[in-house]
Wavefront OBJ file of the C-alpha trace (Angstrom):
o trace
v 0.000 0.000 0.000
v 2.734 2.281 0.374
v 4.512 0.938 -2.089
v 8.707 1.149 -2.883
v 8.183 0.142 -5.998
v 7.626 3.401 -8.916
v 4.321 2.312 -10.467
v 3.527 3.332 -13.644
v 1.132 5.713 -13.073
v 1.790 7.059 -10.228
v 0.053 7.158 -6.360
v -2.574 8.477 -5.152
v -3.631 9.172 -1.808
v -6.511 7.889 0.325
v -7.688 8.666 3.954
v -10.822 6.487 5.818
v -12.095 5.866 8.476
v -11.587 2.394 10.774
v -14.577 1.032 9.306
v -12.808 0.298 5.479
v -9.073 -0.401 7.185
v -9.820 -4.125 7.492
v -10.953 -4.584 3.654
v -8.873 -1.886 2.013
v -5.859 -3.644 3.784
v -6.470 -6.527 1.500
v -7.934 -4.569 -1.505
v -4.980 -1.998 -2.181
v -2.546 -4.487 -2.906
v -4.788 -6.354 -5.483
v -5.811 -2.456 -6.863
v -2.089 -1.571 -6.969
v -0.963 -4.804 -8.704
v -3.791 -4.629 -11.586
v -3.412 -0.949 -12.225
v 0.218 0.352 -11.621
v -0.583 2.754 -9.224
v 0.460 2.809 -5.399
v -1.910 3.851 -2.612
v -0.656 5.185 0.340
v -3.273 4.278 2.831
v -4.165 6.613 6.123
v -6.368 4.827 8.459
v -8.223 7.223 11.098
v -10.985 8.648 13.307
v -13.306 11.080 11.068
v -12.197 13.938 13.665
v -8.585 13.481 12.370
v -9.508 13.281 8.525
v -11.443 16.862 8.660
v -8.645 18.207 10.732
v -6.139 17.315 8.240
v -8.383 18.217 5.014
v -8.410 21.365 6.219
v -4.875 22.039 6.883
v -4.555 20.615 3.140
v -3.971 17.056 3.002
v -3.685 16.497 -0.466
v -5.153 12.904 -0.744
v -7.259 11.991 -3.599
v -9.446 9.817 -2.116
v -12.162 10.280 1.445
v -13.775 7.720 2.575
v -16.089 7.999 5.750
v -19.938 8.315 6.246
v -22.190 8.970 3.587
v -23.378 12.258 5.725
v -19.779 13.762 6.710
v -19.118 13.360 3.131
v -21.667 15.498 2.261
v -20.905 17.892 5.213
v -17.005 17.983 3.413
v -18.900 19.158 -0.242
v -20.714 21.814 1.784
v -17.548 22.883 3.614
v -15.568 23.228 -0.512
v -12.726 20.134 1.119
v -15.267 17.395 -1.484
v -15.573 18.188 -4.726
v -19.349 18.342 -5.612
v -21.165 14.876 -7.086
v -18.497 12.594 -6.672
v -19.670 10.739 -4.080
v -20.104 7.238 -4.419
v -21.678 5.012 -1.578
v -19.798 2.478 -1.105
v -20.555 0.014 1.603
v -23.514 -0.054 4.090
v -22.042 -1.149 7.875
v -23.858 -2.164 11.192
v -23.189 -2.205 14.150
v -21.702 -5.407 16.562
v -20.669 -6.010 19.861
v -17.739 -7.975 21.211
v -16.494 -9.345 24.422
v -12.719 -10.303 25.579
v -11.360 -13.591 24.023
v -12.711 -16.661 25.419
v -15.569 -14.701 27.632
v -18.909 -16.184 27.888
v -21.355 -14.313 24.949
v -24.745 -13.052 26.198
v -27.566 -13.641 23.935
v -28.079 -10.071 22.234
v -30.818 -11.218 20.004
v -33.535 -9.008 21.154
v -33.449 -5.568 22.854
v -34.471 -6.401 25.975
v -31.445 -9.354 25.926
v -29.123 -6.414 24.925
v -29.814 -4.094 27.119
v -29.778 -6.774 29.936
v -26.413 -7.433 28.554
v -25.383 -4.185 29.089
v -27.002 -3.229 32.774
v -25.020 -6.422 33.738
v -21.543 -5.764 32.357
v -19.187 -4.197 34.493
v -17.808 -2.238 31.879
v -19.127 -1.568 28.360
v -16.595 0.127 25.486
v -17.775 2.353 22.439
v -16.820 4.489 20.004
v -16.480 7.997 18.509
v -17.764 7.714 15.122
v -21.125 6.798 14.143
v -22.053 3.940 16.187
v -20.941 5.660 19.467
v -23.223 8.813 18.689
v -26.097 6.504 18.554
v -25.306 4.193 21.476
v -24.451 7.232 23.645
v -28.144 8.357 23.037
v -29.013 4.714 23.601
v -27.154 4.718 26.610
v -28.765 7.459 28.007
v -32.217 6.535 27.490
v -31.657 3.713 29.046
v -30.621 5.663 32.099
v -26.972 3.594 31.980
v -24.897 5.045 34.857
v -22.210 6.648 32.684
v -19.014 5.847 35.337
v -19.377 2.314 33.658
v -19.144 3.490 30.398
v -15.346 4.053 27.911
v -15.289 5.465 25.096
v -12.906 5.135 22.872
v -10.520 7.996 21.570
v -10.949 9.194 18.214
v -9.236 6.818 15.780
v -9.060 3.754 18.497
v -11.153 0.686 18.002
v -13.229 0.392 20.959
v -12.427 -3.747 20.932
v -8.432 -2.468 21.751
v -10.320 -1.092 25.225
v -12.306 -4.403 25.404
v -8.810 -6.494 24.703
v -6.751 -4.966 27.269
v -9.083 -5.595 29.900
v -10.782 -1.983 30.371
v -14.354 -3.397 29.402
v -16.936 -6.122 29.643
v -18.419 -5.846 26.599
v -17.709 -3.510 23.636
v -19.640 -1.902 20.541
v -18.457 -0.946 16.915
v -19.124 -1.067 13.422
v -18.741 -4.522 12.769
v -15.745 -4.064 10.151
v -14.181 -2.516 13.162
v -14.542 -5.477 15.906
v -13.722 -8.358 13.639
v -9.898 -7.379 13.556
v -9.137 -6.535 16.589
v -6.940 -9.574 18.514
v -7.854 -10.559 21.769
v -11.386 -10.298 21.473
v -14.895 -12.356 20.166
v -17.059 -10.815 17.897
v -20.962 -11.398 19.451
v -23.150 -10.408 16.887
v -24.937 -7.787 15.017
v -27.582 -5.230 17.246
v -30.696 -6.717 16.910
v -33.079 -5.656 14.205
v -35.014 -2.910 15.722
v -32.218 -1.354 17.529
v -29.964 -1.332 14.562
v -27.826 1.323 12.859
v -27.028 0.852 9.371
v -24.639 3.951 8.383
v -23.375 3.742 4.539
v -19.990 4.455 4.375
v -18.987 6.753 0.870
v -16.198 7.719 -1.119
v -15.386 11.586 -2.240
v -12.512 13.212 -3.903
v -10.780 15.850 -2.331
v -10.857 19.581 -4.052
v -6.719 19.410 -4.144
v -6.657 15.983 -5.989
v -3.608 15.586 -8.273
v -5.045 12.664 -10.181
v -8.907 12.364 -10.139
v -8.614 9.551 -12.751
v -7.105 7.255 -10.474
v -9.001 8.056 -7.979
v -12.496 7.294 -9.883
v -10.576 4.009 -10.811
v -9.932 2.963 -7.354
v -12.844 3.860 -6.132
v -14.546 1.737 -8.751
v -12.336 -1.399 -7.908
v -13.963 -0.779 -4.368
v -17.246 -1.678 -5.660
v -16.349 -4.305 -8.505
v -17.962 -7.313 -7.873
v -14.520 -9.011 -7.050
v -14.535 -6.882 -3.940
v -18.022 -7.969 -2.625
v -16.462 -11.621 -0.875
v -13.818 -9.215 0.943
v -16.694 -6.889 2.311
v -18.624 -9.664 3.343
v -15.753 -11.344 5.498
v -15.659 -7.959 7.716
v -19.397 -7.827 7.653
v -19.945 -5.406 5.497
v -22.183 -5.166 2.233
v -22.040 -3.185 -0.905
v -24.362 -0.262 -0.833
l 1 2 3 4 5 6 7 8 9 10 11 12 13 14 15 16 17 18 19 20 21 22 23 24 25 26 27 28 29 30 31 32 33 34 35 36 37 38 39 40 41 42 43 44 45 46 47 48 49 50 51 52 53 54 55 56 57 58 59 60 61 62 63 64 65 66 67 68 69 70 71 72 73 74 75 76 77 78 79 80 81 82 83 84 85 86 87 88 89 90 91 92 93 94 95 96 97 98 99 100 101 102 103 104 105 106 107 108 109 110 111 112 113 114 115 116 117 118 119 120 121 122 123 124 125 126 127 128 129 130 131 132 133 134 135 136 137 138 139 140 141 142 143 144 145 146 147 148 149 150 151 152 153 154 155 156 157 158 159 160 161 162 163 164 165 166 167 168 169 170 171 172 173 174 175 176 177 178 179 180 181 182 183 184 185 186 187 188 189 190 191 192 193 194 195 196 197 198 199 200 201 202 203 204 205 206 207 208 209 210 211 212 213 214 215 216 217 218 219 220 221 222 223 224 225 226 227 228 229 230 231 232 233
C-alpha cells in the first residue's frame, strides 16, 4: 500500500475511516498490482480526517460516512457529485477472548447485557453517537461506560481488559486480537450507516481516484466486504 516500488502511473492518496481499514488492507494491494498505481493508505478517526483536510492534506481519495461526506462538499474540502456510496455497515458487539457471549438477540437481551456488564466500550464515530443516546435513554450510569478515543477501536479497550463488553461497526470489531465478535444489534435497535467515497478539491489525479474507487465496488470486492461484515451499498 505504500509501495517502494515506482508504479507506472503514479500514487494516489486515500484517507478512511476504521470502518474500510480491514478490507482496504487486503484490496490496495490487489488495486495496486492490476493498475500500476500505489496507494498510500491513512487509516483514522473522522475527527482526524477533517482536521487534516483542512490544513490541506492532499489525498485523492475520502472515505467515511455517507453524511460527513456530504458535510465535506458543503464545507468546498469534497468536490461536488463525486460521491459514491460504497458500503452499508452495522453495528456489533464484542467481548474479551474466550468470555462467555450473552444472547443479544432481542433488545431487551441487549440491554440486559449491558445493565449487567461491568464495563461496556464504544466508540467515537457513528455507532458511538447513537449508542451514547441509547445509553442514556436507558438511564446507563455513565461511570461504567469508555469510550474510545478518536481513531481507536473500541475492541483495543475491550482487549486490554478496560471493558466487559464492547460496541463498533462490525468491520471494526472483527480485527481486533484478543477479542470475540458477538453479533450484530438486533433488528429494531440497529444502525445501518453507509460508508462513501469523495474526492478531495486538491486531488492531483482524479482519474485514479475514480478508478480505485470503482475497484472498491467491482464485484470481485463484494467476498472481501462480506468477510468484515460489510455489504455493498
Amino acid at each position: 500500500m505504500n509501495s517502494n516500488r515506482k508504479p507506472a502511473r503514479g500514487g494516489i492518496g486515500m484517507m478512511s475511516s476504521l470502518a474500510m481499514k480491514g478490507p482496504c488492507l487486503e484490496l490496495v494491494p490487489r488495486f495496486e498490482h492490476a493498475s500500476g498505481v500505489a496507494v498510500l493508505a491513512q487509516f483514522v478517526g473522522g475527527v482526524e480526517i477533517g482536521k487534516r483536510l483542512r490544513a490541506g492534506d492532499p489525498s485523492e481519495i475520502v472515505i467515511m460516512a455517507a453524511a460527513a461526506i456530504d458535510e465535506f462538499v458543503k464545507q468546498g474540502l469534497i468536490v461536488p457529485g463525486t460521491r459514491v456510496d460504497l458500503v452499508r455497515s452495522r453495528i456489533g458487539m464484542a467481548v474479551r477472548s474466550g468470555a462467555p457471549r450473552p444472547d443479544i438477540s432481542t433488545a431487551e437481551q441487549l440491554r440486559r447485557a449491558v445493565e449487567e456488564a461491568s464495563a461496556v466500550a464504544y466508540s467515537t464515530g457513528p455507532s458511538g453517537v447513537y449508542l451514547a443516546d441509547l445509553f442514556r435513554r436507558w438511564e446507563i450510569h455513565s461511570d461504567k461506560l469508555r469510550q474510545s478515543p478518536p481513531g481507536v477501536p473500541a475492541g483495543d479497550i475491550l482487549a486490554r481488559g478496560d471493558a466487559e463488553i464492547a460496541f463498533q461497526q462490525i468491520s471494526e470489531l472483527l480485527p481486533v486480537d484478543g477479542i470475540d465478535y458477538v453479533g450484530p444489534l438486533p433488528d429494531d435497535l440497529q444502525l445501518v450507516t453507509v460508508f462513501s467515497a469523495g474526492t478531495n478539491v486538491r486531488a492531483q489525479d482524479p482519474d485514479a481516484a475514480q478508478a480505485f474507487t470503482d475497484f472498491l465496488t467491482a464485484p470481485e470486492a463484494i467476498p472481501v466486504l462480506e468477510r468484515y461484515g460489510l455489504e455493498l451499498a
